[in-house]
RODO-2510 file (C-alpha; in nm, 4 decimals, decimal comma):
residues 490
     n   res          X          Y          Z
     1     x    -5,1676     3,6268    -0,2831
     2     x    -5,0789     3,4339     0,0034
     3     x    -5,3193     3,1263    -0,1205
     4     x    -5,1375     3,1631    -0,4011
     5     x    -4,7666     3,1343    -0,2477
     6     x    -4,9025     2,8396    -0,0438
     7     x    -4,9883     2,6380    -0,3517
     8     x    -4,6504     2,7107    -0,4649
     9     x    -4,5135     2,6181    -0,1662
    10     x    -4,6596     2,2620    -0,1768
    11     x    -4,5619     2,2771    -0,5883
    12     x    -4,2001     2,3141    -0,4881
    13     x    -4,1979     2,0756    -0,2175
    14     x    -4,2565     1,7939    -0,4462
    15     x    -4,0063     1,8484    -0,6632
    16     x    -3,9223     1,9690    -1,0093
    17     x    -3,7918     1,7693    -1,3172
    18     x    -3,6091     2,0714    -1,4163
    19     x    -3,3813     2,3228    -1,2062
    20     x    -3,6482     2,6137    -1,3411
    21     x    -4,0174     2,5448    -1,4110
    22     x    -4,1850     2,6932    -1,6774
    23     x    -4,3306     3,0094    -1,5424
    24     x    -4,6566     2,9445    -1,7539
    25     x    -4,7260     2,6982    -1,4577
    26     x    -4,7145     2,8891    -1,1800
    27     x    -4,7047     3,2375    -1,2255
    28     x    -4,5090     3,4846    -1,4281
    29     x    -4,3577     3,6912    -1,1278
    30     x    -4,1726     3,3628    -0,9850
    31     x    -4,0320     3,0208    -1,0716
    32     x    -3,9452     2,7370    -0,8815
    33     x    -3,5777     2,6327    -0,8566
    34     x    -3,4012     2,3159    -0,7716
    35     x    -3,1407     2,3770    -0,4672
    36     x    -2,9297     2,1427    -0,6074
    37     x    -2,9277     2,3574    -0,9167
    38     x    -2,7098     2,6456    -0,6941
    39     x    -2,5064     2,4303    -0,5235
    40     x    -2,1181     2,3286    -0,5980
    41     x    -2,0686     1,9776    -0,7434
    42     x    -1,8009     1,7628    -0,6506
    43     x    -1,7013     1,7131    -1,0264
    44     x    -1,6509     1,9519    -1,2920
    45     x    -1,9742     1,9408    -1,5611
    46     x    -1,8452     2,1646    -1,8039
    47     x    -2,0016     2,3830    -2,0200
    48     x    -2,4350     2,4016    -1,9603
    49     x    -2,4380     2,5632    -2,3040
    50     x    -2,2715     2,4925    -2,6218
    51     x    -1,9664     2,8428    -2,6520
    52     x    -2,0096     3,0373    -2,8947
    53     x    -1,8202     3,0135    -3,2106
    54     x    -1,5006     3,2511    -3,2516
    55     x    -1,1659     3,2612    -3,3028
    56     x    -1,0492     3,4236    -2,9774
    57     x    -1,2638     3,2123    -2,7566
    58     x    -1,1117     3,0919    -2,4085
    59     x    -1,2544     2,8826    -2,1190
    60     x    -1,3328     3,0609    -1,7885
    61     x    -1,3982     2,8990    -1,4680
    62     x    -1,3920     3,0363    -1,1492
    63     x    -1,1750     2,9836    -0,8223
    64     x    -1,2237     2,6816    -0,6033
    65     x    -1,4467     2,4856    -0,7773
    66     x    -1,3358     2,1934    -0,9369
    67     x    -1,2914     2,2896    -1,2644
    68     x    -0,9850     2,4879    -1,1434
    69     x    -0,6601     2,3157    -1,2129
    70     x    -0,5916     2,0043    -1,0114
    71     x    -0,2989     2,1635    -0,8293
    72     x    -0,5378     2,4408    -0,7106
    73     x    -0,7439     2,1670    -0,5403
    74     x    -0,5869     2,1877    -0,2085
    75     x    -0,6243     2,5533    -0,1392
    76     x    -0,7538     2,6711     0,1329
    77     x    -1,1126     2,8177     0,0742
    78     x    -1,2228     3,1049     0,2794
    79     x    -1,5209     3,1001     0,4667
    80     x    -1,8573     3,3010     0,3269
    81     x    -1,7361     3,5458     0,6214
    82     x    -1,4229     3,5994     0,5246
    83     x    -1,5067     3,6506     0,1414
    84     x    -1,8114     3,8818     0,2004
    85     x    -1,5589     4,0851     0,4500
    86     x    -1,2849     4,1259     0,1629
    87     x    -1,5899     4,1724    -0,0820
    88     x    -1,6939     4,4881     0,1357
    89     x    -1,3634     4,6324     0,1498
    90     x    -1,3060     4,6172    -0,2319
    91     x    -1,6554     4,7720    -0,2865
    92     x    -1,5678     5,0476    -0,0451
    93     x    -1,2353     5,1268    -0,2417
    94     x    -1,4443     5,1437    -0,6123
    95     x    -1,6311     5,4114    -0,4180
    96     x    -1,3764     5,5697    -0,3377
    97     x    -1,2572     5,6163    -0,7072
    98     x    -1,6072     5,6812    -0,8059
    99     x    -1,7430     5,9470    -0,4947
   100     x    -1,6566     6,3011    -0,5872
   101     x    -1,8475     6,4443    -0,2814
   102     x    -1,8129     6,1968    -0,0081
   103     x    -1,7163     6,3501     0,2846
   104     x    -1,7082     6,0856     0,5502
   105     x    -1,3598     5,9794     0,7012
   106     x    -1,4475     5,5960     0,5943
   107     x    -1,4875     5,7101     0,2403
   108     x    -1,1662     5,9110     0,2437
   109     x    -0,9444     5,7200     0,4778
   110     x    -0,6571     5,5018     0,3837
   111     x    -0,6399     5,2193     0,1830
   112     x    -0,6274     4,8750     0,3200
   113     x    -0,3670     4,6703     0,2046
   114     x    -0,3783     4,3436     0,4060
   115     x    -0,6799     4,2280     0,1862
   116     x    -0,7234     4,1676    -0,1897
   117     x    -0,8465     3,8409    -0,3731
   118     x    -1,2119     3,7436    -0,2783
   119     x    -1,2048     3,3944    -0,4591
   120     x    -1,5471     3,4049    -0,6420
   121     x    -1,3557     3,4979    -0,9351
   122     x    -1,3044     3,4438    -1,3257
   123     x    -0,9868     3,3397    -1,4437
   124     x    -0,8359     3,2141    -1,7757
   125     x    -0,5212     3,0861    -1,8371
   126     x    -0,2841     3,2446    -2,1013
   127     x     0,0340     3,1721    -2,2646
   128     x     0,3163     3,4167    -2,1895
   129     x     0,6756     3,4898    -2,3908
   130     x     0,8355     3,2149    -2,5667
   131     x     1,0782     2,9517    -2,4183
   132     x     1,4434     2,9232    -2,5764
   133     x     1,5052     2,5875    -2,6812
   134     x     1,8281     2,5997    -2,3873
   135     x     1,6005     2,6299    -2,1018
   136     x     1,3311     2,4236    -2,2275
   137     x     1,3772     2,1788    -1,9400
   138     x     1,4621     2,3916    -1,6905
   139     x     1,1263     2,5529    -1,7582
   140     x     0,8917     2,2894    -1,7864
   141     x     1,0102     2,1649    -1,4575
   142     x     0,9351     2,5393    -1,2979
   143     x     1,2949     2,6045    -1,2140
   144     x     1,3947     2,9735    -1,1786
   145     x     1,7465     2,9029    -1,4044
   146     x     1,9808     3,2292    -1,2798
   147     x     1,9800     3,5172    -1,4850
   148     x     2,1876     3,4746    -1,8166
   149     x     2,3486     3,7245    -2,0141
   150     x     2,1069     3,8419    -2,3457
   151     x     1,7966     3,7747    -2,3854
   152     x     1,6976     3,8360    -2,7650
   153     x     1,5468     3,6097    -3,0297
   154     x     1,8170     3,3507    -3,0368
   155     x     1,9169     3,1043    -3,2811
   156     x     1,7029     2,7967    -3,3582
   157     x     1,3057     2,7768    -3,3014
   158     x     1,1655     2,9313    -3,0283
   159     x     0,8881     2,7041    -2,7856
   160     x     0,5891     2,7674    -2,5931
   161     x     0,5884     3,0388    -2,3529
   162     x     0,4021     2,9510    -1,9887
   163     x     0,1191     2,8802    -1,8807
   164     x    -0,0060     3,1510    -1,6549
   165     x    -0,3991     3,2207    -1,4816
   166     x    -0,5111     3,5268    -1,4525
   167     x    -0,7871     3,6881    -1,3419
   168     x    -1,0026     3,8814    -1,5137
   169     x    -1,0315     4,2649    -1,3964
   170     x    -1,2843     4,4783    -1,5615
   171     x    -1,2255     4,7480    -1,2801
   172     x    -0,8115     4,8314    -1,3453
   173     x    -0,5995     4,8995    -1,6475
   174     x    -0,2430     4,7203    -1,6153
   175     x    -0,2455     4,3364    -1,7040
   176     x     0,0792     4,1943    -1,4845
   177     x     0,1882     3,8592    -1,3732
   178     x     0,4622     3,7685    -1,1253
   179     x     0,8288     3,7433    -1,2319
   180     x     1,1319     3,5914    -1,1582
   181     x     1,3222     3,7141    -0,9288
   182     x     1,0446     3,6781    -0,7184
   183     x     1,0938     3,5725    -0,3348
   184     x     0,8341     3,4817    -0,1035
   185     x     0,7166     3,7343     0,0687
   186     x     0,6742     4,0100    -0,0745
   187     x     0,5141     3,8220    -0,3981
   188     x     0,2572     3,5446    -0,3203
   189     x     0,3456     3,1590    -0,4197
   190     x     0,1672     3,0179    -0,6963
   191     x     0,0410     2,7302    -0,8021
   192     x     0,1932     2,8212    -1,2068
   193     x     0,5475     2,7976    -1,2899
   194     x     0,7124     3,1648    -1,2442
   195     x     0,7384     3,3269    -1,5514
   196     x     1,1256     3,3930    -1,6048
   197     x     1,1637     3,6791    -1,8606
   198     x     1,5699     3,5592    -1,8841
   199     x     1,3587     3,2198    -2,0442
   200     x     1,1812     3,4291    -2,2699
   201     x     1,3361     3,4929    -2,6206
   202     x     1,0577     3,7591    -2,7207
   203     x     1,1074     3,9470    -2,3857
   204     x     1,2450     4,3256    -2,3561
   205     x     1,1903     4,5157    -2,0480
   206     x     1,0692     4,8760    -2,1500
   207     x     1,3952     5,1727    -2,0812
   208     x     1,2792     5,4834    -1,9210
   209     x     1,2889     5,7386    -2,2167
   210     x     1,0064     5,4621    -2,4189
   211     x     0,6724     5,5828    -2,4976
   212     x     0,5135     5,3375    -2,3152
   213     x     0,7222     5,4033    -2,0311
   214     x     0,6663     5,8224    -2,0332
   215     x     0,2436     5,7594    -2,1054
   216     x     0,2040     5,5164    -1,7690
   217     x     0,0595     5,8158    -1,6178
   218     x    -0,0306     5,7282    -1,2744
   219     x     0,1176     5,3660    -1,2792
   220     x     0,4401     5,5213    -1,3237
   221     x     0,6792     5,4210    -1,0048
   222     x     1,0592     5,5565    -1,1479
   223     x     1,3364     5,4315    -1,2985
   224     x     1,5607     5,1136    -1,1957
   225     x     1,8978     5,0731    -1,4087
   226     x     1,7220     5,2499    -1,7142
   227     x     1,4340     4,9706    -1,6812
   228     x     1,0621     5,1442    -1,6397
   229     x     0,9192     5,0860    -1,3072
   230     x     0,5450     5,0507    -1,2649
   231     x     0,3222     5,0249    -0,9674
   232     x    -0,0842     4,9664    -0,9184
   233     x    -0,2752     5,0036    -0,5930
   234     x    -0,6257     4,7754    -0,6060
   235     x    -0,9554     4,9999    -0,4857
   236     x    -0,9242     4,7601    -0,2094
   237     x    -0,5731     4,8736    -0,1500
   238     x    -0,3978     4,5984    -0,2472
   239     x    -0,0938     4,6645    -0,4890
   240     x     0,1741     4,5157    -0,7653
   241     x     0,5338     4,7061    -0,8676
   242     x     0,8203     4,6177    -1,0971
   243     x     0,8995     4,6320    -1,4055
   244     x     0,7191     4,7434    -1,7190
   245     x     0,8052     4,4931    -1,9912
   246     x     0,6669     4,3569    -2,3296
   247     x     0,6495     3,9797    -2,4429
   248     x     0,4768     3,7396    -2,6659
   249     x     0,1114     3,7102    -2,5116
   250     x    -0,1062     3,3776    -2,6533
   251     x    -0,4408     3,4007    -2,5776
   252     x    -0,5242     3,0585    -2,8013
   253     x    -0,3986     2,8864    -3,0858
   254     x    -0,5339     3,1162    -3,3227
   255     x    -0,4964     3,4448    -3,0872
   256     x    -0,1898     3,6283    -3,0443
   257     x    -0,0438     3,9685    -2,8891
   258     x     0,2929     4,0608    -3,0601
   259     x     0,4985     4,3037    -2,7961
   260     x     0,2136     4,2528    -2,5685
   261     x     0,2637     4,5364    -2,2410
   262     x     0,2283     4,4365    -1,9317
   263     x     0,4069     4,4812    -1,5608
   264     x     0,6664     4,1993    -1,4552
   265     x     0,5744     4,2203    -1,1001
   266     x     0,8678     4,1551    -0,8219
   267     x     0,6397     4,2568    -0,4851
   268     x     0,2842     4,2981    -0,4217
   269     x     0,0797     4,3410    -0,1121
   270     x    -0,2371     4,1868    -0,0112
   271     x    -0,3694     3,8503    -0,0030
   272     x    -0,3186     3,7310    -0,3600
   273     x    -0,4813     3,3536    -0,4076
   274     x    -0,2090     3,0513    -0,5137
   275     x    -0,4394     2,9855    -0,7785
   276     x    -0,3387     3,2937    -0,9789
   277     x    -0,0080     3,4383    -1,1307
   278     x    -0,1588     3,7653    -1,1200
   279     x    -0,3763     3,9814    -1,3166
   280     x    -0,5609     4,0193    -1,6878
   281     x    -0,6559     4,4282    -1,6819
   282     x    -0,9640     4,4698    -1,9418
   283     x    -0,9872     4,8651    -1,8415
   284     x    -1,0919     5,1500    -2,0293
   285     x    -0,7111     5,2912    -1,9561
   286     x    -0,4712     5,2621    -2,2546
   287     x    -0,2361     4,9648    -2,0659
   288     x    -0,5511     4,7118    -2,0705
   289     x    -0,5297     4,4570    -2,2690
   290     x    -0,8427     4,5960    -2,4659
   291     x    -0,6630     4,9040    -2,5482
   292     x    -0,3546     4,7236    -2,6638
   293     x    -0,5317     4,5018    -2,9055
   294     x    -0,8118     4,8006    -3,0054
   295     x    -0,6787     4,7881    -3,3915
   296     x    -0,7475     4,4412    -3,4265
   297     x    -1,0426     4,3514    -3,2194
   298     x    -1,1964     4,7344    -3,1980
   299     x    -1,2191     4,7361    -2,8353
   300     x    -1,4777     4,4680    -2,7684
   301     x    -1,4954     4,2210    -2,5522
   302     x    -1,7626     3,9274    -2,3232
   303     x    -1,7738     3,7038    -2,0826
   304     x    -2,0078     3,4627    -1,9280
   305     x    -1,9646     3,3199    -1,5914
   306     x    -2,1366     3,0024    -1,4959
   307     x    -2,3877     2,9613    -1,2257
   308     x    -2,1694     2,8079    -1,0206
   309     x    -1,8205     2,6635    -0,9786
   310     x    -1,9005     2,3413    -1,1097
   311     x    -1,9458     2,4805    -1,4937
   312     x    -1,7426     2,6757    -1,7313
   313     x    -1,8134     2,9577    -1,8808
   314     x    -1,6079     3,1538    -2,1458
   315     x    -1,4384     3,4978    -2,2663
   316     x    -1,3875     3,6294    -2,6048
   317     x    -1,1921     3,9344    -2,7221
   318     x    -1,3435     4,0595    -3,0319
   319     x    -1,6951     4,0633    -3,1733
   320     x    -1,8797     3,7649    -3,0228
   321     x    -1,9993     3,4536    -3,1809
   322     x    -2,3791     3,5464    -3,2081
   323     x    -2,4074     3,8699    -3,3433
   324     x    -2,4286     4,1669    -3,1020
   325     x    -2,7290     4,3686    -3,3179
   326     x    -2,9071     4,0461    -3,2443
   327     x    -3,2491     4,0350    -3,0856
   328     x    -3,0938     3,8036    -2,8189
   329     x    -2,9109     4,0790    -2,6918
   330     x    -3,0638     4,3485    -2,4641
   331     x    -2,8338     4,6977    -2,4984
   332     x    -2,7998     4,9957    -2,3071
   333     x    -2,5694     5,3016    -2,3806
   334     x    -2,2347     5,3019    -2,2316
   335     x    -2,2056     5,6393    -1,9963
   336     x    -1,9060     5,8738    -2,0013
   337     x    -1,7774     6,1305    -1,7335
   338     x    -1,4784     6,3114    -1,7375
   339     x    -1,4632     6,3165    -1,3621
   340     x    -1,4519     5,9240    -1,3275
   341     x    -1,1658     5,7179    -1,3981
   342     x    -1,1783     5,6151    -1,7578
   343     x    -1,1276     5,2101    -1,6179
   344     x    -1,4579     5,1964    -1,5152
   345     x    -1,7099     5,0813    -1,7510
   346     x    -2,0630     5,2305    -1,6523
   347     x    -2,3921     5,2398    -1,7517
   348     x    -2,7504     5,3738    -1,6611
   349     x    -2,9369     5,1452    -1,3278
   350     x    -3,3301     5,2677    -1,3374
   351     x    -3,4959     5,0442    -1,1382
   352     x    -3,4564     4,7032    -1,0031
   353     x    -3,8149     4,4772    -0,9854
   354     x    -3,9242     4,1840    -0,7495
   355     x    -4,1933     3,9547    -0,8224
   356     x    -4,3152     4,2723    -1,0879
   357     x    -4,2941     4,5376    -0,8320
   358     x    -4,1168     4,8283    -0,9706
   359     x    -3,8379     4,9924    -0,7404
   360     x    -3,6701     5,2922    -0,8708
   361     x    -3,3016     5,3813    -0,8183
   362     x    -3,2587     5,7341    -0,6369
   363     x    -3,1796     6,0420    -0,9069
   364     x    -2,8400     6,1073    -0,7689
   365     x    -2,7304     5,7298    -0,7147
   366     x    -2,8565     5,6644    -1,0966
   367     x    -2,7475     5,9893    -1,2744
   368     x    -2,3516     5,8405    -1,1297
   369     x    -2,4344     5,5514    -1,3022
   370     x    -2,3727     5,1609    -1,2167
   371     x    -2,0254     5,0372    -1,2615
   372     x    -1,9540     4,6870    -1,3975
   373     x    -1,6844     4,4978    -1,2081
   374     x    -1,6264     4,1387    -1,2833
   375     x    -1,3641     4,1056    -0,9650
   376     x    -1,6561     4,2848    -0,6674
   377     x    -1,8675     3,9706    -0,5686
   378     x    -2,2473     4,1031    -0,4707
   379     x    -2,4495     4,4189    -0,6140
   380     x    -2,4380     4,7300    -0,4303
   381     x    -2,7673     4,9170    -0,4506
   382     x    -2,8180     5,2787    -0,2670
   383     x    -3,0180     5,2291     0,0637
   384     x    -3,3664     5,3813     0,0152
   385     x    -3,3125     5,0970    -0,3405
   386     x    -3,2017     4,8675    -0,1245
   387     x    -3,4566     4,8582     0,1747
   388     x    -3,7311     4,8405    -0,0562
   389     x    -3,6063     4,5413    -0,2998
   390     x    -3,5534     4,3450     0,0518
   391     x    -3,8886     4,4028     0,1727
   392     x    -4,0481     4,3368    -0,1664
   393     x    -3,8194     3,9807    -0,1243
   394     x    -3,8677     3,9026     0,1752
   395     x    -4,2540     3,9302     0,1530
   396     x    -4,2244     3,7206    -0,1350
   397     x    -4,0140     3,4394     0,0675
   398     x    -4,2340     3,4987     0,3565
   399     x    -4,2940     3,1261     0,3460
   400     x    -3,9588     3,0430     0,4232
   401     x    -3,7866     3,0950     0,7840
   402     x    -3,5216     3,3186     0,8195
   403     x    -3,2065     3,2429     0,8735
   404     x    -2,9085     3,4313     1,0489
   405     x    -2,7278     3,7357     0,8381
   406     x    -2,4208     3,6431     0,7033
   407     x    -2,1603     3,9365     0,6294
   408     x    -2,3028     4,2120     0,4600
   409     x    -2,5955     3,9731     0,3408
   410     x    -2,9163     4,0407     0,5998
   411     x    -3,1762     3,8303     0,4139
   412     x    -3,1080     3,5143     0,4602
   413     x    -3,3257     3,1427     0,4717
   414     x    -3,3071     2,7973     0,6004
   415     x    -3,3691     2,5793     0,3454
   416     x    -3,2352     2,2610     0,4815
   417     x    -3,5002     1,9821     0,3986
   418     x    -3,6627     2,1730     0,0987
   419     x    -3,5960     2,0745    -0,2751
   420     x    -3,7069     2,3296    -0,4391
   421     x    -3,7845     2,7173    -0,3599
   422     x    -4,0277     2,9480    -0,5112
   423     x    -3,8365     3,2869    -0,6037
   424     x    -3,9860     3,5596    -0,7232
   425     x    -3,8337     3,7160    -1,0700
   426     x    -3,5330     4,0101    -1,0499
   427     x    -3,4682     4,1879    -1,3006
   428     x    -3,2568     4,4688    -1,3878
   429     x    -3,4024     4,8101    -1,5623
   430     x    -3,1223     5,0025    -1,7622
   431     x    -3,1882     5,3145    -1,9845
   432     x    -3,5357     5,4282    -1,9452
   433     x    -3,6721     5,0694    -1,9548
   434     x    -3,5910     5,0338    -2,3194
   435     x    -3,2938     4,7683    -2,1490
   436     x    -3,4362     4,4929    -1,8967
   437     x    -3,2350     4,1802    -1,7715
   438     x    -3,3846     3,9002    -1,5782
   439     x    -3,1385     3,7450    -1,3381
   440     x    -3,0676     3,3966    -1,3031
   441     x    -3,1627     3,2077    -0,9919
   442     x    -2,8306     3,1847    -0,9169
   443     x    -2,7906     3,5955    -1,0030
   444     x    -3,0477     3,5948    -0,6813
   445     x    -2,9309     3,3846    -0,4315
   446     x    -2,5841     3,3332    -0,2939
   447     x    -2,5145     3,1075    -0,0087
   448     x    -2,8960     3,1221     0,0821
   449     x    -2,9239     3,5107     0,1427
   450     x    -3,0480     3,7368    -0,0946
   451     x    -2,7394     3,8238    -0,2853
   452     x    -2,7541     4,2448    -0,2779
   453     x    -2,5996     4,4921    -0,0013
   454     x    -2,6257     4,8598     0,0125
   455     x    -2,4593     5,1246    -0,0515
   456     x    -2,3594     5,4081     0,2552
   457     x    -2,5935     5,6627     0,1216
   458     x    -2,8026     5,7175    -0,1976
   459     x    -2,5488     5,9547    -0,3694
   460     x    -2,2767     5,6336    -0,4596
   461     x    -2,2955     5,4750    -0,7815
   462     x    -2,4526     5,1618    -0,8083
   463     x    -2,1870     4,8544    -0,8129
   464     x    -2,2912     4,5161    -1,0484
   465     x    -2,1298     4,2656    -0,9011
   466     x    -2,0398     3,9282    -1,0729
   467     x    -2,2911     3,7255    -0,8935
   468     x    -2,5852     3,9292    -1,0992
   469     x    -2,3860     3,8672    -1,4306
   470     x    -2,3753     3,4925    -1,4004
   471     x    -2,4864     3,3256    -1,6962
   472     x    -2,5304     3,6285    -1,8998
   473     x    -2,2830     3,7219    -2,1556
   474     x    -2,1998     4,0900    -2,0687
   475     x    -2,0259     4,2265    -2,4123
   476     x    -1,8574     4,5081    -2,3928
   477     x    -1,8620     4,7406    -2,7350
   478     x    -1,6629     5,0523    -2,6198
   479     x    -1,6006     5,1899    -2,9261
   480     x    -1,9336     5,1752    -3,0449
   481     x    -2,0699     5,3008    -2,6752
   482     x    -2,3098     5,0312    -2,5802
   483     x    -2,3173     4,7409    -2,3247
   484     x    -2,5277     4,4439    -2,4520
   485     x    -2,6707     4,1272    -2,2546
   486     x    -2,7470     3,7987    -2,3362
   487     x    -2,8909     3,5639    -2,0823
   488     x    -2,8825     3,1982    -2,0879
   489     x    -2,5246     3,2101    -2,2593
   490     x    -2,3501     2,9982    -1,9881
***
């Protein structure tokens, strides 16, 4: 073995022609990557793979890279610190949701609300409510016009809505963006106009005694001047309140949600990034946005998100463009439990593999189940999991020299001066190995470090982070109980 890893070694120092060499060549328990494959670009490159085709398909890209909008450009990026800190904290708050016998104070203790956004997120931009022809200027300059008396479909044609990013939030169930009135503090500035529902002719704010308003459940937050108050807290306790309203939602020009629900948020607390209006719930709750459109699109949904920054990837509401009983799709059952929030999406983790070695998931961590969250940043795996997918890693980069731990990330390499790296093959094990996903390189590392944490103790559910779902299409068939996968989609 370790002649063998040598003779890699000198293979990758000399350079690849493509970011992945064939595996044929050296081995089918590792490839050789490019670095400059997994790093940001300073230009945007688009899509690596050709979308697929369907009617609801919208562009994703993720925060601070530069396919973000150019007025997002001069945000200020947090350090890897500072976004594996907030990335901990919202990790720890999903446990909390999911944990039905955690005893610990940590586990149990308050929420904290100083922290939110951790800025290696997906986000799409959507059309909301539709502009009166009156305030058509006012609007297109981002002027909050003062509130005017009405507010109904009015005479003449009604115009565009605005444009508003979002990001997408597999983990909570009420879609909300930020409303006029709207002062700074207590809601965050934006880079997007406000969206002014006295603008909107397809607006109505939703009166206390409405349906929607008495089957909020837990989101419910009172009454204001017969208008239905809402409020979420984030699991990492950040939170969003006002009022619960309906509008003209435009996904694309095709795509449409008539009396789409959603909260008009007037305060929210945590650190909520310029680069988003606020939030695009895709829940299992009855207020996401896949429950609200569940006649039409038969609660099914994917995304992709690229390997980096530097690409886009994509999101589609509906049945996807390649067929989901497709061979290029692997699929494992969808689990239920009435104890669990029905947000979470989760299915069955058995084993995680490095380089071919096999490493089981505890009983109790794997009978919870793993939840997928597209907002939580790096894979939580329970700690006996954990300890021995490091050491199988680590004695598989044993050629490398270590580098300092950053955050919660204690594997970590120097690779200054090196090209290309050897890395041996990850790859996921769902359902009683009928379901297994290779990761991408870039599913593998993040920032240098091997890009996996663990868990408190070997009772909490597996988290799936979004850096192990780049470049696979994760779709989403709730009705029909079954999460499929399709790498090499982004």
């Amino acid at each position: 073995m370790a002649l063998f890893l040598a003779l890699l070694l000198i293979l990758a120092l000399s350079g690849s022609s493509s970011p992945v060499a064939r595996a044929a060549d050296y081995g089918d328990d590792y490839m050789i990557v490019a670095m400059s494959s997994l790093k940001l670009k300073s230009a945007c490159l688009g899509h690596r793979v050709t979308p697929p085709v369907n009617s609801t398909w919208m562009p994703l890209d993720l925060m601070d890279g530069p396919c973000s909008s150019p007025s997002s450009s001069s945000a200020v990026v947090p350090s890897v610190d500072e976004l594996l800190r907030r990335d901990q904290l919202r990790a720890d708050e999903v446990q909390k949701r999911l944990s039905h016998n955690v005893g610990d104070d940590e586990a149990n203790g308050p929420a904290n609300s100083k922290v939110t956004q951790v800025n290696h997120l997906a986000k799409i931009k959507v059309e909301l409510g539709s502009r009166k022809p009156a305030k058509t200027t006012a609007s297109q300059l981002g002027i909050h016009p003062a509130a005017t008396v009405g507010g109904g479909v009015g005479s003449g044609t009604l115009l565009p809505g605005v444009i508003q990013t979002v990001v997408l939030d597999t983990a909570s169930d009420v879609p909300w963006v930020q409303c006029v009135p709207c002062p700074i503090p207590p809601c965050h500035p934006q880079t997007d106009t406000f969206y002014d529902p006295t603008n909107s002719g397809s607006y109505a704010a939703f009166t206390c005694s409405s349906s929607a308003c008495r089957q909020l459940g837990p989101y419910a937050n009172g009454c204001a001047n017969n208008q239905c108050q809402y409020r979420v807290t984030y699991p990492d306790g950040s939170s969003t309140s006002g009022t619960y309203s309906s509008d003209l939602l435009t996904l694309n020009p095709t795509t449409m949600v008539n009396n789409f629900q959603f909260g008009c948020s007037h305060a929210d607390q945590g650190n909520f990034d310029s680069q988003t209006a606020g939030v695009m719930a895709l829940g299992g709750g009855p207020e996401s946005l896949i429950s609200q459109t569940a006649s039409t699109f038969g609660r099914t949904f994917s995304y992709c998100l690229p390997p980096t920054a530097s690409y886009v990837g994509f999101f589609v509401l509906g049945a996807p463009g390649v067929a989901a009983s497709s061979s290029k799709y692997v699929v494992t059952p969808l689990l239920s439990d009435n104890r669990s929030p029905a947000t979470f999406y989760r299915v069955l983790l058995r084993a995680v593999t490095v380089a071919g070695r096999r490493i089981a998931v505890p009983p109790a961590a794997a009978s919870a189940g793993a939840v997928l969250d597209s907002r939580t940043v790096i894979t939580r795996l329970p700690p006996t999991a954990y300890a021995a997918v490091r050491a199988a890693f680590r004695d598989s980069m044993r050629m490398y020299p270590a580098a300092a731990p950053k955050g919660s990330l204690d594997t970590c390499y120097d690779f200054r001066g090196i090209r290309s790296v050897i890395l041996p093959r990850v790859t996921l094990v769902f359902d009683r190995d009928a379901a297994a996903v290779e990761l991408d390189p870039s599913g593998i590392l993040f920032n240098d470090c091997l890009a996996f944490a663990a868990n408190r103790d070997d009772r909490m559910p597996v988290i799936l982070g979004n850096v192990q779902q780049q470049t696979i299409e994760v779709l989403y068939d709730v009705d029909g109980g079954a999460v499929g996968f399709r790498r090499n989609a982004c």
